[in-house]
C-alpha positions as CSV (number, residue, x, y, z in Angstrom):
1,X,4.0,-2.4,-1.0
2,X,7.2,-2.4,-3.3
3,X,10.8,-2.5,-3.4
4,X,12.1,1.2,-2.1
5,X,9.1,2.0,0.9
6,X,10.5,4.2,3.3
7,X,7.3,5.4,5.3
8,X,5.2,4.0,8.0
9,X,1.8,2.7,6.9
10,X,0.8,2.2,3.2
11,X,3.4,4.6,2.3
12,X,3.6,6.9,-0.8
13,X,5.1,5.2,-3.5
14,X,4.0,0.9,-3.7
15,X,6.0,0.7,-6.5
16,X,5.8,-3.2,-7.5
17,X,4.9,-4.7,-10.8
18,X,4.2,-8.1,-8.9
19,X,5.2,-10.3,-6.4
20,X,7.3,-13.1,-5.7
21,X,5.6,-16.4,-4.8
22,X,8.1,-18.2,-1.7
23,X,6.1,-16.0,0.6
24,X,5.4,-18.7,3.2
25,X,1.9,-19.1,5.0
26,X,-0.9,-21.5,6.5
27,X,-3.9,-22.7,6.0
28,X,-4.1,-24.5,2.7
29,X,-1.0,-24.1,1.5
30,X,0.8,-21.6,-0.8
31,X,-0.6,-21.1,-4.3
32,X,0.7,-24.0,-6.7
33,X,1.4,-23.1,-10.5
34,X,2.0,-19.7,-10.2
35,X,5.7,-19.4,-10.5
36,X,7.1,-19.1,-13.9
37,X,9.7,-17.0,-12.2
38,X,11.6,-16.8,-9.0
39,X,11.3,-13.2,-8.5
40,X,9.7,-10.3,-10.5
41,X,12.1,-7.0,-10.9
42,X,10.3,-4.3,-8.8
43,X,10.0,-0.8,-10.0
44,X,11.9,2.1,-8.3
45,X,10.0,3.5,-5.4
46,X,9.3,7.7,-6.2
47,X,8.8,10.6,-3.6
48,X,5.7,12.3,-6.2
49,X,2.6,10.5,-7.3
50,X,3.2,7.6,-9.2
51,X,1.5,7.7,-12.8
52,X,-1.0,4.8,-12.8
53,X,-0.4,1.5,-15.2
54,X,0.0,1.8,-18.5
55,X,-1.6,-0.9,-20.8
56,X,1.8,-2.3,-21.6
57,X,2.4,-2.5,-17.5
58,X,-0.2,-4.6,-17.0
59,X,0.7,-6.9,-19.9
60,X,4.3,-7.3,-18.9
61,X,3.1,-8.6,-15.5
62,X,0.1,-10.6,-17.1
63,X,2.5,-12.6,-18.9
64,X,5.3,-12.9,-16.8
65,X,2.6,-14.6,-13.8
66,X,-0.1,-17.1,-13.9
67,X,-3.0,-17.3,-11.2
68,X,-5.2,-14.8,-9.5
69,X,-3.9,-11.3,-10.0
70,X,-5.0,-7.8,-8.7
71,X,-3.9,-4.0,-9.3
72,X,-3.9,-2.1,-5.9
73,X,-4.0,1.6,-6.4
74,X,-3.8,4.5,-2.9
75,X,-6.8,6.4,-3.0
76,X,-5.0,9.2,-3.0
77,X,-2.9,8.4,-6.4
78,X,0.5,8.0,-4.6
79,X,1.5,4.7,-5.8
80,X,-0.2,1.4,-7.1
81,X,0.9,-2.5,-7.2
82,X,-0.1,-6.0,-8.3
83,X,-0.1,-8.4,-6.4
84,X,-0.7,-11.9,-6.8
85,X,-2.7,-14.6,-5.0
86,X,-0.3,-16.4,-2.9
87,X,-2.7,-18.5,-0.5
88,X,-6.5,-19.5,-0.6
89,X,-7.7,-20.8,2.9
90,X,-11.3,-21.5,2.5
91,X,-13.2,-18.8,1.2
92,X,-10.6,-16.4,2.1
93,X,-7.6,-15.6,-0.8
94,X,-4.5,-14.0,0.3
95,X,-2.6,-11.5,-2.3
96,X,0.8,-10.4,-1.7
97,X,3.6,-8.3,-2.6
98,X,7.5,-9.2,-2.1
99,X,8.2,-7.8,0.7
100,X,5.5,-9.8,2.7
101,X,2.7,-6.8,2.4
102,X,-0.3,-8.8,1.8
103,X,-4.3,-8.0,1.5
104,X,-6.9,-11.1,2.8
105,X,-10.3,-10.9,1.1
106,X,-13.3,-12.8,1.0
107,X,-15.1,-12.9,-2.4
108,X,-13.1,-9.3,-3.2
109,X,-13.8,-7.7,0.6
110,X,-11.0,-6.9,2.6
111,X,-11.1,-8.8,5.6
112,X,-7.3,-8.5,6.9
113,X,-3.7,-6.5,6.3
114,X,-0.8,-6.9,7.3
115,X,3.0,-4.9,6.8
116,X,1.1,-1.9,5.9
117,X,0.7,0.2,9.5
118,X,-2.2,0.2,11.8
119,X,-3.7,-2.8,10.2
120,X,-6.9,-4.6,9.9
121,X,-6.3,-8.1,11.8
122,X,-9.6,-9.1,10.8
123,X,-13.3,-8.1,9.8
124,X,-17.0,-9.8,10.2
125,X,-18.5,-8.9,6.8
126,X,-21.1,-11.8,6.6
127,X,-24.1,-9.4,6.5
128,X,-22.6,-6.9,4.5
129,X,-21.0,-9.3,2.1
130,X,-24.5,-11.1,1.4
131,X,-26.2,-7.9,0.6
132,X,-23.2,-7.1,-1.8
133,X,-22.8,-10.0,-3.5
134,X,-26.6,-10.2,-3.9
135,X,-26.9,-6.7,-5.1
136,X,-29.4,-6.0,-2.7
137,X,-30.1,-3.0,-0.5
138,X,-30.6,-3.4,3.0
139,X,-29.1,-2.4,6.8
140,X,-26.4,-5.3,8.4
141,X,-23.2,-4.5,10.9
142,X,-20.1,-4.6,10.3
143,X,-16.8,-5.4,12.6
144,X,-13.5,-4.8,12.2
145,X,-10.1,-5.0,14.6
146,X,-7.2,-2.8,13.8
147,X,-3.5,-3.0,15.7
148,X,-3.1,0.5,17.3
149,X,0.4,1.9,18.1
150,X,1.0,0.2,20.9
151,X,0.0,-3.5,19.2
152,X,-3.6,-3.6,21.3
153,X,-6.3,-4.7,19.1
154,X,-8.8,-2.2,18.9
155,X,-12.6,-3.6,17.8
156,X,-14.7,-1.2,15.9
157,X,-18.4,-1.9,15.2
158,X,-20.0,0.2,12.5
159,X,-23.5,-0.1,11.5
160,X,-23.3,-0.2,7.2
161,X,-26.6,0.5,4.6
162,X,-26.1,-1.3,1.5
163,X,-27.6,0.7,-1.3
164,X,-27.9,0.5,-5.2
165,X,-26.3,2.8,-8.0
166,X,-26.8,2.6,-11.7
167,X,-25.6,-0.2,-13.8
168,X,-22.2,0.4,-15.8
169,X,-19.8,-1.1,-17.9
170,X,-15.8,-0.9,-17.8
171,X,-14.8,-2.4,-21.1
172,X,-17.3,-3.8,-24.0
173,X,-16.4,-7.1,-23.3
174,X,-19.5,-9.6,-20.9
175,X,-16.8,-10.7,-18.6
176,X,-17.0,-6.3,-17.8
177,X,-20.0,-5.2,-18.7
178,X,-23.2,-4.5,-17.1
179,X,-22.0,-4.5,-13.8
180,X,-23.9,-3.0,-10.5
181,X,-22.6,-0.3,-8.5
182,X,-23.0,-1.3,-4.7
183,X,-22.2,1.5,-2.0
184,X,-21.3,0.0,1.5
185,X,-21.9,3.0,3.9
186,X,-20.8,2.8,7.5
187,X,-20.9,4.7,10.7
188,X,-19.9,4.1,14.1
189,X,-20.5,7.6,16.0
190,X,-18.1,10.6,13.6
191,X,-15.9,7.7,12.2
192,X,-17.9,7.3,8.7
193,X,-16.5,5.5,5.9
194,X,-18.3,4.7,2.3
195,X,-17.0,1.3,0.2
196,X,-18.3,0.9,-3.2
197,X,-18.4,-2.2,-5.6
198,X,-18.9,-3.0,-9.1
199,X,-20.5,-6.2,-9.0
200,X,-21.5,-8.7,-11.9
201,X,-24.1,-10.8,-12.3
202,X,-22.4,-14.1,-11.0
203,X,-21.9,-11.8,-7.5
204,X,-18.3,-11.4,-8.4
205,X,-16.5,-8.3,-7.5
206,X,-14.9,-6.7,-10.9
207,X,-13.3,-3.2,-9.2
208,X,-13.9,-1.9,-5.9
209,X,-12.9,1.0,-3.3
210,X,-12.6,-0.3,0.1
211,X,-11.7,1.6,3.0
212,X,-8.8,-0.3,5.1
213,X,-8.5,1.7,8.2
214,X,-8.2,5.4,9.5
215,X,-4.4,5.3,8.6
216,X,-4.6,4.3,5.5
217,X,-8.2,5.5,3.9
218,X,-9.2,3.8,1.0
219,X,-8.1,1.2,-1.4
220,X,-8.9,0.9,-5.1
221,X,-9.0,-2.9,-6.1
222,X,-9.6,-4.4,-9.6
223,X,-9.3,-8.3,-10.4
224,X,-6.7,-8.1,-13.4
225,X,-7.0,-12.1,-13.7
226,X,-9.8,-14.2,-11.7
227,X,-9.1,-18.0,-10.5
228,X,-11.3,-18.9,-13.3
C-alpha cells in the first residue's frame, strides 16, 4: 500500500502519505475536485515497524488533498497509509493508494480489497451494519468471499453478536467526542474474529478495527476528513 512493497499480501511497510487520483474505475465515476496535484511523493518503504503519523504528517497530506480522506494503520504496527476517496458508487466509497491498492466500505465497513493478497471480493454486512450504525446490540450474520491461492472464491458465513462498550472521546472537539464503542464479534466454527467501532451519534463511523481476512488480520481505520 505504498511506493517500495516487496511482500505478498498487506505487506510490512504501506509507506504512502496519499494517493494519486487517475486511478480509473466504475460505477459513478472517479472522485471530482480532489486533485490539487498530479501525484503525491510517497515515502520510502522500511524493513522494521514504521513509526505511526506524526501531527505534522497528517497536515502535510491534509493540505496537499481535498475530499474524503482516511489513515490505514496494520494491526500489527508495521506500516500505515492515507488514502483518499477515489470513487463513491452508491452507498459504497472506494479509497485508494497509488499503486491501485484500494479498501471499499460502506458507511466505514469494509466490504471489499483488492492488491493486497487473499482478498475480500465482497461482504453482506446489512444486519451487522444496521446494529452498528444504530448502536444497538443484537445477533445478525455476516458473509464474506475471499480469493484463495488459486483465484477460487471462497464464501465464509460467520454468525456476528453486536454488543455495547462504554462511551469515549478521542479529541475535546463534538465532531470526536462522546462516541460509542461497538464490538462486532464473529464466529464461523475455530475461525473467530472481533471488529470494533467508535460510532457517533449521527451513526457515523469515527475510528474503527476491522478484520480483512485470515492473511491479513486486522485493520485500523480512522476518517481524517469526512465528505461533509
Amino acid at each position: 500500500m505504498g511506493a517500495g512493497l516487496a511482500m505478498t499480501g498487506f505487506v510490512r511497510s504501506l509507506g504512502a502519505l496519499a494517493v494519486t487520483l487517475s486511478l480509473a474505475g466504475c460505477g459513478s465515476g472517479p472522485e471530482t475536485g480532489a486533485n490539487p496535484v498530479a501525484a503525491i511523493k510517497a515515502m520510502i518503504a522500511r524493513p522494521t515497524p514504521q513509526p505511526p503519523p506524526t501531527g505534522a504528517d497528517i497536515d502535510r497530506v491534509l493540505a496537499a488533498t481535498t475530499g474524503p480522506l482516511i489513515l490505514v494503520t496494520r494491526g500489527d504496527g508495521h506500516g500505515w497509509a492515507t488514502m483518499l476517496r477515489i470513487e463513491r458508487n452508491g452507498a459504497y466509497d472506494t479509497y485508494g493508494t497509488a499503486d491501485r491498492r484500494t479498501l471499499t466500505m460502506r458507511n466505514g465497513i469494509v466490504t471489499a480489497t483488492r492488491g493486497l493478497g487473499g482478498d475480500l471480493m465482497s461482504s453482506d454486512i446489512s444486519g451487522t451494519e444496521a446494529l452498528i450504525l444504530s448502536r444497538r446490540t443484537g445477533d445478525a450474520p455476516r458473509i464474506m468471499r475471499f480469493l484463495d491461492g488459486e483465484d477460487r472464491t471462497q464464501t465464509i458465513r460467520f454468525d456476528c453478536k453486536v454488543s455495547l462498550g462504554r462511551t469515549q472521546s478521542i479529541e475535546p472537539d463534538t465532531a470526536k467526542s462522546n462516541l460509542q464503542l461497538v464490538t462486532e464479534s464473529c464466529a464461523n466454527g475455530a475461525l473467530r474474529f472481533a471488529n470494533t467501532y467508535l460510532v457517533d451519534r449521527q451513526g457515523r463511523l469515527v475510528r474503527s478495527r476491522q478484520w480483512i481476512g485470515a492473511q491479513n488480520a486486522h485493520l485500523r481505520i480512522e476518517m481524517l476528513r469526512s465528505a461533509e
